[in-house]
C-alpha positions in Angstrom: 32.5 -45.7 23.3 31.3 -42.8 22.4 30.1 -43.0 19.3 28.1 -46.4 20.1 26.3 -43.6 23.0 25.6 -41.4 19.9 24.2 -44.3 17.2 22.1 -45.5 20.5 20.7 -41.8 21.1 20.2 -41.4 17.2 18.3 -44.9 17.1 16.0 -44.3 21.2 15.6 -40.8 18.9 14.4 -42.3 15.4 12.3 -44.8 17.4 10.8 -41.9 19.2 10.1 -39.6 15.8 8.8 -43.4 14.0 6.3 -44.0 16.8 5.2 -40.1 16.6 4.7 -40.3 13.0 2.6 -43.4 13.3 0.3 -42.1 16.0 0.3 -38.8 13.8 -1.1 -41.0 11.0 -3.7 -43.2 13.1 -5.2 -41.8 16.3 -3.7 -38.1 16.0 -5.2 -38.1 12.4 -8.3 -39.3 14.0 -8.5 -36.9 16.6 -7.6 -34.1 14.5 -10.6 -35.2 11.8 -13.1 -35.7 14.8 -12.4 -32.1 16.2 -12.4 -30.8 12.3 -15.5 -32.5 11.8 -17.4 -31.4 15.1 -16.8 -27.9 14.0 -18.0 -28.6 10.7 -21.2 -30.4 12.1 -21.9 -27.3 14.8 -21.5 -24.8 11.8 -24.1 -26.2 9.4 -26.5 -26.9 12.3 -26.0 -23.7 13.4 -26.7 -22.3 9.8 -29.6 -24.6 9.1 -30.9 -23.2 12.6 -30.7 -19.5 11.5 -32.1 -20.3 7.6 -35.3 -21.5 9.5 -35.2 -18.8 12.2 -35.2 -16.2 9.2 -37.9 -18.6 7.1 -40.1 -18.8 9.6 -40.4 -15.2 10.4 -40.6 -14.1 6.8 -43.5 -16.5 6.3 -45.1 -14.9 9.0 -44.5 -11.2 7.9 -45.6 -12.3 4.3 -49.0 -13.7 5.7 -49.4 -10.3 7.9 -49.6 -8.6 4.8 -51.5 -10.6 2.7 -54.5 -10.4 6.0 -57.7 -8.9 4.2 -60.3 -7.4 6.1 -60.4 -4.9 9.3 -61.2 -7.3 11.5 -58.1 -9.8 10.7 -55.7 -6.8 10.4 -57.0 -5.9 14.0 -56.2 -9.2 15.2 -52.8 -9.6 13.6 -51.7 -6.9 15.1 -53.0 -7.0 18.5 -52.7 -11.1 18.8 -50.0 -13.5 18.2 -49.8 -13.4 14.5 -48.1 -10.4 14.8 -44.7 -10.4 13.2 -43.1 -9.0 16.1 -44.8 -12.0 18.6 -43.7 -14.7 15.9 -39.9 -12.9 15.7 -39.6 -13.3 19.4 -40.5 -16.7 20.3 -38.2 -17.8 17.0 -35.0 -15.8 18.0 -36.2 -17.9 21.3 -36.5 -21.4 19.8 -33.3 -20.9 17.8 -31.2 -20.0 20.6 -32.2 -23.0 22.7 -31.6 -25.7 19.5 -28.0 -23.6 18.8 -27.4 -24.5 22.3 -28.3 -27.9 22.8 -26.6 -28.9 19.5 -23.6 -26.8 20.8 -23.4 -29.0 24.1 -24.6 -32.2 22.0 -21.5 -32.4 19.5 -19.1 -30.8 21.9 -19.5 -33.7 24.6 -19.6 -36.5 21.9 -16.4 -35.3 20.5 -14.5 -34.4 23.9 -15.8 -38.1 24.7 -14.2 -39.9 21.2 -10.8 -37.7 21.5 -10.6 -39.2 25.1 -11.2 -42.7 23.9 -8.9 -42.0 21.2 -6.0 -41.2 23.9 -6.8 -43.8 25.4 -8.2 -42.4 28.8 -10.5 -44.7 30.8 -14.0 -43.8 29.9 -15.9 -46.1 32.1 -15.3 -44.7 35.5 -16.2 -41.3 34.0 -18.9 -42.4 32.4 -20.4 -44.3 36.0 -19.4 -41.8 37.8 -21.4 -39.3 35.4 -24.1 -41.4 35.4 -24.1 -41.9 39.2 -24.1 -37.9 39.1 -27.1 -37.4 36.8 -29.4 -39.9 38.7 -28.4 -37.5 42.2 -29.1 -34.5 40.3 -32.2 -35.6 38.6 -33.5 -36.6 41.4 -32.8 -33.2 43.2 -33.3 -31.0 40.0 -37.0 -32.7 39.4 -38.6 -29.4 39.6 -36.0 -27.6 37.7 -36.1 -30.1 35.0 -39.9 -29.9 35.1 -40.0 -26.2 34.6 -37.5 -25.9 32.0 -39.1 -28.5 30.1 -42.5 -26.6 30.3 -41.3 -23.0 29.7 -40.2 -24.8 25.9 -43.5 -26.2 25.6 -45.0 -23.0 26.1 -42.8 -21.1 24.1 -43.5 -23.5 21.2 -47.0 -23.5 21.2 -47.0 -20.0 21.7 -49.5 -20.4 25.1 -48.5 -16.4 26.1 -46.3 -13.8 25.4 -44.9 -10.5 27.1 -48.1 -7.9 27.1 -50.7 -10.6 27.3 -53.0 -10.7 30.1 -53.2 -14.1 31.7 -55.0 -16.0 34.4 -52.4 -18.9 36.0 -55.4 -20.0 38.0 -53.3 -18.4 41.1 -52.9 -14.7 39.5 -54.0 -12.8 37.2 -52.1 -10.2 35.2 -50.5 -8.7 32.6 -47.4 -10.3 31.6 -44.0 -8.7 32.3 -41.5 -11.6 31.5 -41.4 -15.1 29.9 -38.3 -17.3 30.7 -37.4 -20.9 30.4 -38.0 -21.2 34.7 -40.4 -18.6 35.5 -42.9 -16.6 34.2 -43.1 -12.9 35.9 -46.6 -11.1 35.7 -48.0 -8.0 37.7 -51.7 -8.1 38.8 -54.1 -5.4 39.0 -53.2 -4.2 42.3 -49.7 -3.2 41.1 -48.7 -6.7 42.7 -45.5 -9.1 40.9 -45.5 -12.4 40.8 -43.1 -14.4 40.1 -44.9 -18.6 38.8 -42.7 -21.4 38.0 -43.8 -22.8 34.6 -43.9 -26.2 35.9 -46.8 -24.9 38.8 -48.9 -23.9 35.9 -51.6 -26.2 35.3 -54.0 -24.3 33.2 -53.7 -20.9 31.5 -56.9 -18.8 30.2 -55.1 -16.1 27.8 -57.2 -13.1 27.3 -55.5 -11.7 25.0 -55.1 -14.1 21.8 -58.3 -14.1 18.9 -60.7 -11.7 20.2 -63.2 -10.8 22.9 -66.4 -10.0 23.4 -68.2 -7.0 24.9 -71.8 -7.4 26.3 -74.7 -4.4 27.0 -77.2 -4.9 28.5 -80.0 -1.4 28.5 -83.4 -1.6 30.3 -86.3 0.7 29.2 -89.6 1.0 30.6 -92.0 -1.5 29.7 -94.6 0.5 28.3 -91.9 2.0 25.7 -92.0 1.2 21.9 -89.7 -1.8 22.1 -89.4 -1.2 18.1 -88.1 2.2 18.4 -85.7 2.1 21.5 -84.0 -1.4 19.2 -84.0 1.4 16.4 -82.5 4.1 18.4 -79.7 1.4 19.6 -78.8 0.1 16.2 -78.1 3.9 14.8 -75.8 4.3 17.9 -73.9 1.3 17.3 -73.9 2.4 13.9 -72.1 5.8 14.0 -70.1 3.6 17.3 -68.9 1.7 14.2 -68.2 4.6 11.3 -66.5 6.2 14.4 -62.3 5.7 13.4 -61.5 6.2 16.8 -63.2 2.4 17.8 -62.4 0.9 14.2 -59.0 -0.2 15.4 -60.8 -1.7 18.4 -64.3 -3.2 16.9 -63.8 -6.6 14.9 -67.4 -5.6 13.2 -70.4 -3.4 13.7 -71.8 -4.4 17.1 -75.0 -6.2 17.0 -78.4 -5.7 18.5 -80.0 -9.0 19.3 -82.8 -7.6 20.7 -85.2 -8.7 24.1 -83.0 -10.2 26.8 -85.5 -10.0 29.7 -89.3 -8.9 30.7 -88.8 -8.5 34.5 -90.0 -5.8 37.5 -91.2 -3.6 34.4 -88.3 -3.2 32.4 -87.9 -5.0 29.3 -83.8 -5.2 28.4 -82.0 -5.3 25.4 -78.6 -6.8 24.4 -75.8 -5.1 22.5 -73.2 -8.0 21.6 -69.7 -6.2 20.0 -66.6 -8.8 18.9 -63.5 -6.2 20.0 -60.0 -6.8 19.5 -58.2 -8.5 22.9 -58.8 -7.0 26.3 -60.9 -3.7 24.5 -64.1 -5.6 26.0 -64.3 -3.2 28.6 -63.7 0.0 27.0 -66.2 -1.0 24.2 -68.9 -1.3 26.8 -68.4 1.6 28.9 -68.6 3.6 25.4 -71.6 2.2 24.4 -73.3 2.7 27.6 -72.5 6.4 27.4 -73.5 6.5 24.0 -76.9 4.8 24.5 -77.7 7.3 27.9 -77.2 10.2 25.6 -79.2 8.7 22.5 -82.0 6.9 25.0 -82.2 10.5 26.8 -82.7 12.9 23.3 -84.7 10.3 22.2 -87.2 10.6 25.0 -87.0 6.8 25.9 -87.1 6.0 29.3 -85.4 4.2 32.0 -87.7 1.3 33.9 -88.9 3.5 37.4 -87.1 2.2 40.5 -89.5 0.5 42.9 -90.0 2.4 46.5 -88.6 0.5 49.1 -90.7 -2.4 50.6 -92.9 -2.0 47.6 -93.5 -2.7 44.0 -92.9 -0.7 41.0 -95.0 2.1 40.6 -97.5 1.9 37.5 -97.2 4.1 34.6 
């Protein structure tokens, strides 16, 4: 008796090892290989991911440096060629593809080792599927702003430190994230715009912007010499290494604007790096009182109230 109880354990026992072996050697091998091979898969994405991460950045450092003239070496470093602006929104774009390929390969092999044991996939996969309709319904706008804070981290619309108009705000901005985009006004105001509520953005501070002076003189001044007296101030504006970092190019003197109420004006047009528009002008204005005033040329005589300009 008992040692037909001990060949029947050894036998339920070699059955048991047989059939452990044989799933070892078909759908445990299988598992085993599909986990092996979805790290594999995650590792050289992963590494492709970083080689042109690193690429891309040294391509743009190497065309920094290779920028001739002052007025590209202005903008690359005040625009978005600058090596820093193209690091950033690569480090960006390379975490977001590590990620998705992460959760990509990691639910299509957690799905393939549950088919492999044999789980039921269908009612996971309805009920998932019943799930993602619900929530893309009520994630619309979630999904709308994710979606557009990639776009325009892609196509490089605006980074930290530009000055932007949203259409709702203007401002310089503060923080760019895959939702929102945070940016504080002139009034010392935050605001806090969903990327996928931005219809239109006017970035003022990528290429280059323009300053515009317009000076009045009398009209019985020598037009010739008052144009002469503005072009040696721009000049010296120019030669001046203070405004070289902020001047694209010698400011231009295009000459008569406007014959009107006895003043005849003339217009300064100066290409200036991003968002130096305004200092440029303010300096040139001071500039031109001080040359107009040595130079004896005056300013068009304000007309008395009620009445015309008085003659000269």
């Amino acid at each position: 008796m008992m040692s037909a109880m001990l060949s029947l354990d050894l036998s339920d026992a070699t059955t048991t090892a047989d059939g452990f072996v044989g799933w070892l050697t078909s759908d445990g091998l299988r598992i085993v290989v599909t986990i092996i091979g979805a790290v594999a898969l995650r590792w050289l994405l992963h590494r492709s991911i970083d080689r042109v991460v690193r690429g891309t950045v040294e391509r743009a450092d190497e065309r920094d440096r290779r920028t001739p003239g002052r007025a590209a070496r202005v903008l690359s470093a005040s625009t978005g060629s600058a090596s820093e602006r193209h690091r950033q929104r690569a480090a960006t774009m390379g975490a977001i593809l590590r990620s998705t390929s992460t959760f990509a390969i990691s639910a299509m092999a957690i799905l393939t080792v549950m088919g492999l044991l044999g789980l039921p996939l269908g009612p996971l996969l309805a009920s998932a599927g019943v799930g993602g309709v619900a929530l893309g319904f009520g994630a619309q706008s979630l999904v709308k702003d994710f979606l557009s804070g990639i776009f325009m981290i892609v196509e490089d619309q605006y980074g930290v430190g530009d000055v932007i108009d949203t259409g709702e705000a203007i401002g310089t901005v503060e923080d760019v994230t895959l939702r929102v985009t945070r940016l504080r006004d002139g009034n010392g105001v935050v605001w806090y715009i969903r990327n996928g509520e931005i219809v239109r953005i006017g970035n003022r501070s990528q290429g280059w912007s323009t300053a515009v002076v317009d000076t009045a003189v009398a009209y019985d001044e020598d037009i010739d010499r008052a144009i002469a007296v503005m072009r040696e101030v721009v000049h010296q504006m120019d030669q001046d290494p203070t405004w070289q970092g902020r001047l694209l190019e010698e400011p231009t003197v295009v000459g008569v604007e406007s014959i009107a109420a006895g003043a005849v004006t003339v217009r300064i047009i100066a290409k200036c790096a991003p968002n130096e528009n305004f200092p440029v002008q303010r300096e040139i204005r001071e500039r031109l009182k001080v040359a107009l005033d040595r130079s004896g040329i005056r300013a068009p005589q304000l007309a008395p109230y009620g009445g015309a300009a008085p003659r000269a």
